[in-house]
PASE-924363 format. One record per residue (C-alpha): residue in three letters; x, y, z. Coordinates in nm, 4 decimals, decimal comma. Layout:
N
site residuo: ALA xx: X yy: Y zz: Z
...
This chain:
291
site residuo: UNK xx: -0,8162 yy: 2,9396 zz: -0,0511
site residuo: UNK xx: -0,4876 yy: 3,1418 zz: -0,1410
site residuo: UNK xx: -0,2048 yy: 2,9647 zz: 0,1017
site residuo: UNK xx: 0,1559 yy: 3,1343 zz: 0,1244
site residuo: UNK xx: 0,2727 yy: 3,0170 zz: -0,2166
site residuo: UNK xx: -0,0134 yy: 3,2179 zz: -0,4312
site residuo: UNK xx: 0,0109 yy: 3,4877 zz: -0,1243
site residuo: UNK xx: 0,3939 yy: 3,5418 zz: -0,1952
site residuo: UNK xx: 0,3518 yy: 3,4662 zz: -0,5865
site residuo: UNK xx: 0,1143 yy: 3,7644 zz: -0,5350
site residuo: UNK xx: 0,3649 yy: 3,9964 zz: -0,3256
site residuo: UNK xx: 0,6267 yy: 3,9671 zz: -0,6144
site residuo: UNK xx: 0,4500 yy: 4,0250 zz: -0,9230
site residuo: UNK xx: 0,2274 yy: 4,3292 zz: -0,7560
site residuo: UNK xx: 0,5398 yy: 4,5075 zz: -0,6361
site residuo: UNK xx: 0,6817 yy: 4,6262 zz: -0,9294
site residuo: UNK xx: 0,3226 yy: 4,7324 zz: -1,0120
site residuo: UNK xx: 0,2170 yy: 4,9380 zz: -0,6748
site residuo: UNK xx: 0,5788 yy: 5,0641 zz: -0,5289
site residuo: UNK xx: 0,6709 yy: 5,3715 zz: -0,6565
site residuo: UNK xx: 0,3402 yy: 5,4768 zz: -0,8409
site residuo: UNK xx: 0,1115 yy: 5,7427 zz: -0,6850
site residuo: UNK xx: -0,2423 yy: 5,7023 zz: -0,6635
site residuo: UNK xx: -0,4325 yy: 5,9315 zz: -0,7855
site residuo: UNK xx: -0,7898 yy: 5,7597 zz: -0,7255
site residuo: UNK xx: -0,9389 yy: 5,4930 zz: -0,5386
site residuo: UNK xx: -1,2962 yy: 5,3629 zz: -0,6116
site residuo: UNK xx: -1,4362 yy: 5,0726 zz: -0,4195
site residuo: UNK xx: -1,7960 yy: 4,8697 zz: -0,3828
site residuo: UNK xx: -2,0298 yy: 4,9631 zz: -0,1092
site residuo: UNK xx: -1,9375 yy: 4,9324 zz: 0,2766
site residuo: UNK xx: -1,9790 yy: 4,5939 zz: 0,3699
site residuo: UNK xx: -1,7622 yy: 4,2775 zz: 0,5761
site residuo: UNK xx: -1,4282 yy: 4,2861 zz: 0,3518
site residuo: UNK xx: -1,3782 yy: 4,6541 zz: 0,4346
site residuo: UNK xx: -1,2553 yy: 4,6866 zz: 0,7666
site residuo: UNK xx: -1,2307 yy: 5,0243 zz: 0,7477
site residuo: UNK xx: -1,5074 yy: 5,2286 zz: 0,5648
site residuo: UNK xx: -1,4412 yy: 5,2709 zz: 0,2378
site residuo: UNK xx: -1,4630 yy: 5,6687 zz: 0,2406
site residuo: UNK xx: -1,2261 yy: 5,6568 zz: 0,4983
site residuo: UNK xx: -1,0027 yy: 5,4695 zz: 0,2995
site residuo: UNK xx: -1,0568 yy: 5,6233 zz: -0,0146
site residuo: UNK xx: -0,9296 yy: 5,9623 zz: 0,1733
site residuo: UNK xx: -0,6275 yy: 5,7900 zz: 0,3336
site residuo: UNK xx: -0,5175 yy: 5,6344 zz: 0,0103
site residuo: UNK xx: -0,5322 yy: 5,9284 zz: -0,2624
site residuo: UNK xx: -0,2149 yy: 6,1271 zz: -0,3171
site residuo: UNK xx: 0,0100 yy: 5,8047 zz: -0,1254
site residuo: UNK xx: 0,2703 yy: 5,6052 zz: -0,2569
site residuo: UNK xx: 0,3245 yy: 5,2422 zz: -0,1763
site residuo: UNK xx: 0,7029 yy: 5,2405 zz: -0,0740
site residuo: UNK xx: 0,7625 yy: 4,8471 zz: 0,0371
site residuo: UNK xx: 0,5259 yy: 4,5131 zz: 0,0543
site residuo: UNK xx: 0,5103 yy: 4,2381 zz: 0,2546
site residuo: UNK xx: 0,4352 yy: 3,9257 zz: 0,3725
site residuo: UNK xx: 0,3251 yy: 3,7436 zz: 0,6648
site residuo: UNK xx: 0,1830 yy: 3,3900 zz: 0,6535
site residuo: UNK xx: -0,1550 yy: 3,4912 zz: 0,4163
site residuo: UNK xx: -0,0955 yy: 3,8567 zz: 0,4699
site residuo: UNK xx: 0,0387 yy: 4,1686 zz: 0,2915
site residuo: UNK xx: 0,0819 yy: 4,5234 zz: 0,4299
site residuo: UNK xx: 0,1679 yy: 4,8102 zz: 0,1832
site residuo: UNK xx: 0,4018 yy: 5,0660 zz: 0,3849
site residuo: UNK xx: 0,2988 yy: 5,3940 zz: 0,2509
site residuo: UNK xx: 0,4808 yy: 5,7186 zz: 0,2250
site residuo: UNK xx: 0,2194 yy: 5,8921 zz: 0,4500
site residuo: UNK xx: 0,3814 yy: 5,6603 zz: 0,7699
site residuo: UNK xx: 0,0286 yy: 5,4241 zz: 0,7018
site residuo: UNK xx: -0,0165 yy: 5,1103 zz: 0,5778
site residuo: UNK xx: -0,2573 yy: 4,8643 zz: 0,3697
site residuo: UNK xx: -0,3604 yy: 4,5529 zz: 0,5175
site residuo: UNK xx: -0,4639 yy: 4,3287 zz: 0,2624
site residuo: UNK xx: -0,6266 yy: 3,9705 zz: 0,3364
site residuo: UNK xx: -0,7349 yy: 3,7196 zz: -0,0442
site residuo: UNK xx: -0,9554 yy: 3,5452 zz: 0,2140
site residuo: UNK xx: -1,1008 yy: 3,2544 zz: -0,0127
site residuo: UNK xx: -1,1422 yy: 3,3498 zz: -0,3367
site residuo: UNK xx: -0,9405 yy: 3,6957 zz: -0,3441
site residuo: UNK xx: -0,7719 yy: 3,8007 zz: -0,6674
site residuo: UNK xx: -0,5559 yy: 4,0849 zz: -0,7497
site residuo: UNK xx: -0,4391 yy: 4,1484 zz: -1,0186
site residuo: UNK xx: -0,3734 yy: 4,4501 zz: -1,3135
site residuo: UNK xx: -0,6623 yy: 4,6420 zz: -1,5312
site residuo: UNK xx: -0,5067 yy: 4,4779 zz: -1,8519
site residuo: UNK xx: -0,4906 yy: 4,1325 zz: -1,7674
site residuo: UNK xx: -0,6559 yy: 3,8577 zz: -1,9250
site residuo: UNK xx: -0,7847 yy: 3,5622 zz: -1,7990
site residuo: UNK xx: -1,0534 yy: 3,2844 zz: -1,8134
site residuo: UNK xx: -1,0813 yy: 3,3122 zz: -1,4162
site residuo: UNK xx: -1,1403 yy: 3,6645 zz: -1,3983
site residuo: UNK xx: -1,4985 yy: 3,6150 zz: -1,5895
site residuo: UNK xx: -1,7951 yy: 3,4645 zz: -1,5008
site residuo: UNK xx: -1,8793 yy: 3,0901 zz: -1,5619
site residuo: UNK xx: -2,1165 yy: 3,1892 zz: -1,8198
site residuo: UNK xx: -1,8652 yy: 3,4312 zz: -1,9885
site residuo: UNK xx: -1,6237 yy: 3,1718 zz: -1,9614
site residuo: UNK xx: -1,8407 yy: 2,9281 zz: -2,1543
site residuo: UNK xx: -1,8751 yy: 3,1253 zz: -2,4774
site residuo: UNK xx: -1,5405 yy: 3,1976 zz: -2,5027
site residuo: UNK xx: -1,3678 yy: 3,0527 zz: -2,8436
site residuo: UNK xx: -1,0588 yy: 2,8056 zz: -2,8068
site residuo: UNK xx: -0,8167 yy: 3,0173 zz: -2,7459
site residuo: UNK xx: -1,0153 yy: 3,3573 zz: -2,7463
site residuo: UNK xx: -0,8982 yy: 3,6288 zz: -2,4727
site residuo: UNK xx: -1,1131 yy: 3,8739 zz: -2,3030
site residuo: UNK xx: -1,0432 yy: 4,1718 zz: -2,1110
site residuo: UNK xx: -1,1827 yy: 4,2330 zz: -1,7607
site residuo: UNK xx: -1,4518 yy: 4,4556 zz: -1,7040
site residuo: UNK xx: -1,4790 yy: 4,5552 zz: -1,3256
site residuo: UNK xx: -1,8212 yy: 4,4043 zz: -1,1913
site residuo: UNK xx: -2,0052 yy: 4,4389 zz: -0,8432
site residuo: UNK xx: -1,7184 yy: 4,2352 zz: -0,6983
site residuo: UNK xx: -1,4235 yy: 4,4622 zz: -0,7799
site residuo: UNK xx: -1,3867 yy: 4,5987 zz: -0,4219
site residuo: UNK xx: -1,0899 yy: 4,8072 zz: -0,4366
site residuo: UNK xx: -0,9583 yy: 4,9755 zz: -0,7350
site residuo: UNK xx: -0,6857 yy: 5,1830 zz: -0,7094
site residuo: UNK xx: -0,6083 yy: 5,4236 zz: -1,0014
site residuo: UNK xx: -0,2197 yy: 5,6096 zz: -1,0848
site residuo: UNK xx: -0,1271 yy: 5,9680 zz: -1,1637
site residuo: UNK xx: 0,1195 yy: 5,7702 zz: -1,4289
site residuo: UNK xx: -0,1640 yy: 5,6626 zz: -1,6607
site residuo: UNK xx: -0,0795 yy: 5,3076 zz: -1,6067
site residuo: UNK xx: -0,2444 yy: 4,9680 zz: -1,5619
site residuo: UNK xx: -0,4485 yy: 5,0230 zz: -1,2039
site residuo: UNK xx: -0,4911 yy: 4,7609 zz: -0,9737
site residuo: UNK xx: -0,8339 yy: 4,5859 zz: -0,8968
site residuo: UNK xx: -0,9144 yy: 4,3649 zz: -0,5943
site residuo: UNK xx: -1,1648 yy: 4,1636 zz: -0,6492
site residuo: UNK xx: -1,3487 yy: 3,8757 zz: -0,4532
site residuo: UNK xx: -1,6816 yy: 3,6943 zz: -0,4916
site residuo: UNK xx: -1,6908 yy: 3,5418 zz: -0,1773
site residuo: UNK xx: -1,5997 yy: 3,8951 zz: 0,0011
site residuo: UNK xx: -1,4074 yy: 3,7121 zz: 0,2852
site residuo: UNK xx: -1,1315 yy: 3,9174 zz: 0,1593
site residuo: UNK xx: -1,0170 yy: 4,2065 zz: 0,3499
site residuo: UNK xx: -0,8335 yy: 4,5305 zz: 0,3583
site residuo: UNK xx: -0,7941 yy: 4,7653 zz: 0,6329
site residuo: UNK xx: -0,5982 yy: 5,0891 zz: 0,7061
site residuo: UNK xx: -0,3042 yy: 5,0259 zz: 0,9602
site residuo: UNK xx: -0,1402 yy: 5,2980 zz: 1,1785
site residuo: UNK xx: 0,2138 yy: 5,3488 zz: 1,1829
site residuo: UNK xx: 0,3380 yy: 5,0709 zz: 1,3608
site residuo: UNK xx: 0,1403 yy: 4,8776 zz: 1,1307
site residuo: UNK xx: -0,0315 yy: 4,6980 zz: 1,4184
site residuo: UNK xx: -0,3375 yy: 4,4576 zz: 1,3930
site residuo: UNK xx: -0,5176 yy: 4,2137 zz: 1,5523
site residuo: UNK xx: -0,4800 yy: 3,9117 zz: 1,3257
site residuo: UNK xx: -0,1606 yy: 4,0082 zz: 1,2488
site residuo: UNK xx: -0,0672 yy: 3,9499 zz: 1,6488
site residuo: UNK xx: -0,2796 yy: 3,6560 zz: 1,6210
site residuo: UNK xx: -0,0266 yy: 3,4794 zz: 1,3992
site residuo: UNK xx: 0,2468 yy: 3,2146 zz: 1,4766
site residuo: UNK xx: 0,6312 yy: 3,1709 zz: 1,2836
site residuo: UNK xx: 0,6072 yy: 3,2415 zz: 0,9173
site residuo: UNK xx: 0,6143 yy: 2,9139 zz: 0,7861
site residuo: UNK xx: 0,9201 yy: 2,9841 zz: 0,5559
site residuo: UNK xx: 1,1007 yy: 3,0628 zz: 0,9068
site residuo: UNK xx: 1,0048 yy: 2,8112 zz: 1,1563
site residuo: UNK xx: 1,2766 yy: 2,5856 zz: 1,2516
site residuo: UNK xx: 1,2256 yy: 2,2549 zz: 1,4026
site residuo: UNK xx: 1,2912 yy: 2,3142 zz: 1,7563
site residuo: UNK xx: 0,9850 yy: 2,4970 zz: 1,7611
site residuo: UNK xx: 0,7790 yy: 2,3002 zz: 1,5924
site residuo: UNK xx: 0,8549 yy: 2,0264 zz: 1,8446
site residuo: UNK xx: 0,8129 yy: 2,2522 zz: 2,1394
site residuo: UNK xx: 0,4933 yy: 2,3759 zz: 1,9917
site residuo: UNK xx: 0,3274 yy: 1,9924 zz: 1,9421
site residuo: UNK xx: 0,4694 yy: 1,8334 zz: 2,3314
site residuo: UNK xx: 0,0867 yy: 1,9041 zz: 2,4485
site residuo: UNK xx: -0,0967 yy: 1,9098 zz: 2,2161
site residuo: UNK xx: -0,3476 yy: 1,5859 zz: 2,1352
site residuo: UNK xx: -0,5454 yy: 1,6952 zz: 1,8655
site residuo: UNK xx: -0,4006 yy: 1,5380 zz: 1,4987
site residuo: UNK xx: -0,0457 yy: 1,7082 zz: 1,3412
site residuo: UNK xx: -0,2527 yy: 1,8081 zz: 1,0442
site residuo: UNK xx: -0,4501 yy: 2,0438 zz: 1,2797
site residuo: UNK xx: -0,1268 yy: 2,2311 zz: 1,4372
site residuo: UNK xx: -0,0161 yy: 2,2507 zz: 1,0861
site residuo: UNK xx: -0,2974 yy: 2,4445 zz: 0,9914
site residuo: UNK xx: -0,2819 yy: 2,6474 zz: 1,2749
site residuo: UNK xx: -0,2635 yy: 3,0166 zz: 1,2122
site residuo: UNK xx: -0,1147 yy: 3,0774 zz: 1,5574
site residuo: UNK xx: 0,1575 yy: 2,8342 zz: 1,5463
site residuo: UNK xx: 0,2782 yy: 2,8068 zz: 1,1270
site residuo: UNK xx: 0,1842 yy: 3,1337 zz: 0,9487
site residuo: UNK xx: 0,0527 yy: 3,0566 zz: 0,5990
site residuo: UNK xx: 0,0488 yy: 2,6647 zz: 0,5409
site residuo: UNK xx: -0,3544 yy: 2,5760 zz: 0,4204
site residuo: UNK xx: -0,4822 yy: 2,2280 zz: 0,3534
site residuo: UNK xx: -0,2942 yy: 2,1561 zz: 0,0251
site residuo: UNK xx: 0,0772 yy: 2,2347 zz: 0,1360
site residuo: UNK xx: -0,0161 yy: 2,0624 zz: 0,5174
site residuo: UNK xx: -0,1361 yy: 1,7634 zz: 0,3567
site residuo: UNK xx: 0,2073 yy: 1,7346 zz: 0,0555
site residuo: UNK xx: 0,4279 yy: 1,8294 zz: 0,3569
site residuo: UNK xx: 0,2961 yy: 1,5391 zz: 0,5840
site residuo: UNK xx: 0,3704 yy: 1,3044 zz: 0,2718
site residuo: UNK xx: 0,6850 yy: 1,4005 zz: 0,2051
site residuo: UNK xx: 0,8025 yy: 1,3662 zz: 0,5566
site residuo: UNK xx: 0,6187 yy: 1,0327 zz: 0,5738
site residuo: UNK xx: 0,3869 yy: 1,1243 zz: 0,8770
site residuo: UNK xx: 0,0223 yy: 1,0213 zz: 0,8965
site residuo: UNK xx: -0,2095 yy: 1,3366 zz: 0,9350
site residuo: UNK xx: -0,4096 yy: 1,1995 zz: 1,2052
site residuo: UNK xx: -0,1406 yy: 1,1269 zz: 1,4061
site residuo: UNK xx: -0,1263 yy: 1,2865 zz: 1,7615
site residuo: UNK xx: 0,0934 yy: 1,5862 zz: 1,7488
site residuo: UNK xx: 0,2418 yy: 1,4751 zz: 2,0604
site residuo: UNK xx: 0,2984 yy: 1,1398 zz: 1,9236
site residuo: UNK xx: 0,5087 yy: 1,2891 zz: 1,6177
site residuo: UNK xx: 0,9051 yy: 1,2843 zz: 1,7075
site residuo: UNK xx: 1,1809 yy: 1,5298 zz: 1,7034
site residuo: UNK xx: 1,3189 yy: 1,3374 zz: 1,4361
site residuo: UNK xx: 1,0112 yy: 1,4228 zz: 1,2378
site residuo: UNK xx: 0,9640 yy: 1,7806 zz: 1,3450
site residuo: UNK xx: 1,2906 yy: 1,8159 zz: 1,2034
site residuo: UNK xx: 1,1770 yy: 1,6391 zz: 0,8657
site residuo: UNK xx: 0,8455 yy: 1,8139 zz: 0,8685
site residuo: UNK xx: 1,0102 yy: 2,1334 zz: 0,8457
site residuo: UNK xx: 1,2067 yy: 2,0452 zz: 0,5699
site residuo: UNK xx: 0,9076 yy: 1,9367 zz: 0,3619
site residuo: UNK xx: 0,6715 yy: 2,2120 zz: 0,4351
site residuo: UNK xx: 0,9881 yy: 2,4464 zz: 0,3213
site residuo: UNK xx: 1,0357 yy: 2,2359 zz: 0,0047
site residuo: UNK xx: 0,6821 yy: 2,2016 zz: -0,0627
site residuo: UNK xx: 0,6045 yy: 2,5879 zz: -0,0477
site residuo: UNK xx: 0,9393 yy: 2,6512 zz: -0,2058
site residuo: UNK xx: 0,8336 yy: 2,4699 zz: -0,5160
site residuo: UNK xx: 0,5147 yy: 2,5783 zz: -0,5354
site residuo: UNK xx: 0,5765 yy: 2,9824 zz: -0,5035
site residuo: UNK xx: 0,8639 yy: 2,8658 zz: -0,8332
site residuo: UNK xx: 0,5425 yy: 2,7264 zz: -0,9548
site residuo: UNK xx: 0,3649 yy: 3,0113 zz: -0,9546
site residuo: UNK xx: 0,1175 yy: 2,8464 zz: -0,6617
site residuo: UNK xx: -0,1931 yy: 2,5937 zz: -0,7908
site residuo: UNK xx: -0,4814 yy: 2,7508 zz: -0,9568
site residuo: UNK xx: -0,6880 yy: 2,4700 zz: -0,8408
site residuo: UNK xx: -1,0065 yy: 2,7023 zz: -0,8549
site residuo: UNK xx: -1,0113 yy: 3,0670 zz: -0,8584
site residuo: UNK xx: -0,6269 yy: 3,2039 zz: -0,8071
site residuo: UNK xx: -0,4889 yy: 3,4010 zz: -1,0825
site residuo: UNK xx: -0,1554 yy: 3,5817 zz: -1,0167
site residuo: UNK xx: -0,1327 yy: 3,9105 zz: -1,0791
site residuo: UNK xx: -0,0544 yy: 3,9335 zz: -1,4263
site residuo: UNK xx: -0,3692 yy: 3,7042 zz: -1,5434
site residuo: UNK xx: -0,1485 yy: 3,3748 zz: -1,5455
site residuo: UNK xx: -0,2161 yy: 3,0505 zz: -1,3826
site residuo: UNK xx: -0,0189 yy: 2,8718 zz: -1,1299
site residuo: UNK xx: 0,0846 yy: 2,4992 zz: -1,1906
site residuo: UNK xx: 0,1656 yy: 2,3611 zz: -0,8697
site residuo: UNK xx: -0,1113 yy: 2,1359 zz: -0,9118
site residuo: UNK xx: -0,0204 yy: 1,9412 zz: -1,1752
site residuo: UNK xx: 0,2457 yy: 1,8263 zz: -0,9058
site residuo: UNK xx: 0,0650 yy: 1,7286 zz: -0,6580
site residuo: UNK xx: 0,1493 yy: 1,3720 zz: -0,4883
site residuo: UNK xx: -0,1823 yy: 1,3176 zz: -0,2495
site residuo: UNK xx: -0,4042 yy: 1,6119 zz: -0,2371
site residuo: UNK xx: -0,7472 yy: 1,5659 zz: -0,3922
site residuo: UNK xx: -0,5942 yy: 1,2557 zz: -0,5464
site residuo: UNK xx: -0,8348 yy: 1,0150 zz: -0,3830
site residuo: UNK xx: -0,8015 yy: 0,6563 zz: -0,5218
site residuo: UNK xx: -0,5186 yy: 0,7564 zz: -0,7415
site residuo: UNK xx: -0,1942 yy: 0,5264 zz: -0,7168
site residuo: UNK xx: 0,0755 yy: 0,7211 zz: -0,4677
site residuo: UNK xx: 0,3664 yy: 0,7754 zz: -0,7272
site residuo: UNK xx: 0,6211 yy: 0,6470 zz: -0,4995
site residuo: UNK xx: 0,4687 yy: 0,3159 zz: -0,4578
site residuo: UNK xx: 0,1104 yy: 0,3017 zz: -0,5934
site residuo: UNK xx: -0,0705 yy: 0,2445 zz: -0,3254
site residuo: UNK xx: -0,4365 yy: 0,4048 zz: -0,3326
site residuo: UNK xx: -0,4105 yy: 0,7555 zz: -0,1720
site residuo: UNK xx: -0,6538 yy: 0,7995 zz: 0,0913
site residuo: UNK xx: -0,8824 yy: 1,0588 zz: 0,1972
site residuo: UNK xx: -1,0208 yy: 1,1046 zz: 0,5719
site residuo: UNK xx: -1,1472 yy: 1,4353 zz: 0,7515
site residuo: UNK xx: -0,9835 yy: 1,6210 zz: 1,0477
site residuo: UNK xx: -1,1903 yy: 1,8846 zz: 1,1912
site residuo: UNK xx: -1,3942 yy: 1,9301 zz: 0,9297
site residuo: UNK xx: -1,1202 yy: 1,9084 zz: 0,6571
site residuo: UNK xx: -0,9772 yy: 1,6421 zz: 0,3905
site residuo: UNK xx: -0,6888 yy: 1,5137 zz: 0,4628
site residuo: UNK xx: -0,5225 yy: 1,2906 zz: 0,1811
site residuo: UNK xx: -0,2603 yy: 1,0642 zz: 0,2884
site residuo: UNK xx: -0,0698 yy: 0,7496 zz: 0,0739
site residuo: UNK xx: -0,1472 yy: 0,4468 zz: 0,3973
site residuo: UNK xx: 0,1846 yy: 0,3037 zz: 0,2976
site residuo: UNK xx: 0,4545 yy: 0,5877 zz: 0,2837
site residuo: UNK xx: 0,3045 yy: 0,7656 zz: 0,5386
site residuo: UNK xx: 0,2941 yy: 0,5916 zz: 0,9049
């Protein structure tokens, strides 16, 4: 699933594509779960706007647009956005991928999971949103760009200090891993960056949150800062299906120092990493660095 990193990665390298343009057409798939408004009602909205600022909060963007509206848009788990003249291996099916030569690129077609498509009066490269999975979403915001599961979510994780990260874990007995990944308390941090951030600050992810110390608040809010940090530089981890926006991959995971590593030596002191599961969720975790 897209986590801040490939969220902001995406935010960056769209802008310069959608501010400023006009759009002059908007075709979409069939109503269905990732439109949360009706696609005729958006394709009406849309037509004739331009997209004057994105951005970000936690795994969310919003597109202001010149009419006073805006565009809520939500990768869900296997989201993609991305230009009309990109290429890339992950844009195709597993089939097409398959045939495809060493080396041999491959323009994207649009197929019945091209959701959104947004066309400009400029001629230019139009923007597709695409998802397999369709737990994407978009939806047409008012003015005051308000929305449910946008009031739903906690601090931006890029802006949570540690004061209220301790506040936020005094009560609460479930594991640290858990509060990290909790929408309504750090906006944007998903299983990969919670489980790199607990390493680097050297705290077990079952621990109680409770049970984790001021001191370590303090350090887990460094790491989960440094970890994102690094990986939106990184262009995010294209561990599955994220492409950014202009077809390329990201690398984070080539750094990774426990996630999915399973039975791999830690790199710090080559212990076995671990893996365990917190409410329903790996966790990786190095048992001697991490206490």
């Amino acid at each position: 699933m897209p986590e801040l990193p490939e969220v902001e990665v995406t935010r960056r390298r769209i802008a310069p594509v959608l501010l400023g343009r006009r759009i002059a057409r908007v075709n979409t798939t069939r109503p269905s779960y990732f439109f949360l408004t009706p696609p005729g009602k958006l394709r009406s909205a849309l037509v004739g706007t331009t997209s004057t600022e994105i951005v970000r909060h936690g795994k969310y963007l919003v597109a202001r647009l010149d009419s006073g509206a805006g565009l809520l848009l939500h990768l869900g788990m296997t989201g993609q956005l991305f230009t009309s003249d990109v290429h890339s291996p992950r844009l195709l099916r597993k089939t097409a991928r398959a045939a495809l030569a060493p080396g041999e690129q491959r323009g994207f077609q649009p197929d019945a999971h091209t959701h959104l498509m947004l066309e400009f009066d400029d001629g230019g490269p139009s923007l597709y949103f695409r998802d397999v999975r369709k737990f994407g979403k978009v939806r047409l915001l008012n003015e005051k760009l308000a929305d449910p599961r946008l009031d739903r979510l906690g601090t931006d994780a890029l802006a949570i200090e540690p004061a209220e990260l301790y506040e936020r874990t005094r009560d609460r007995k479930v594991p640290i891993k858990s509060v990290l990944l909790d929408q309504a308390v750090l906006a944007g941090v998903g299983n990969i960056y919670a489980d790199e951030a607990l390493y680097l600050a050297g705290v077990r992810p079952a621990r109680a949150a409770r049970r984790v110390t001021r001191e370590e608040c303090a350090a887990l809010v460094r790491a989960v800062k440094r970890v994102l940090g690094r990986a939106i530089e990184a262009g995010g981890s294209s561990i599955s299906d994220f492409v950014g926006p202009d077809g390329s991959d990201g690398h984070y995971q080539d750094e990774r120092w426990v996630y999915s590593r399973t039975g791999e030596r830690c790199r710090r002191c080559a212990t076995p990493i671990r893996r365990l599961v917190i409410g329903q969720r790996s966790a990786h975790f190095c048992p001697q660095c991490q206490k």
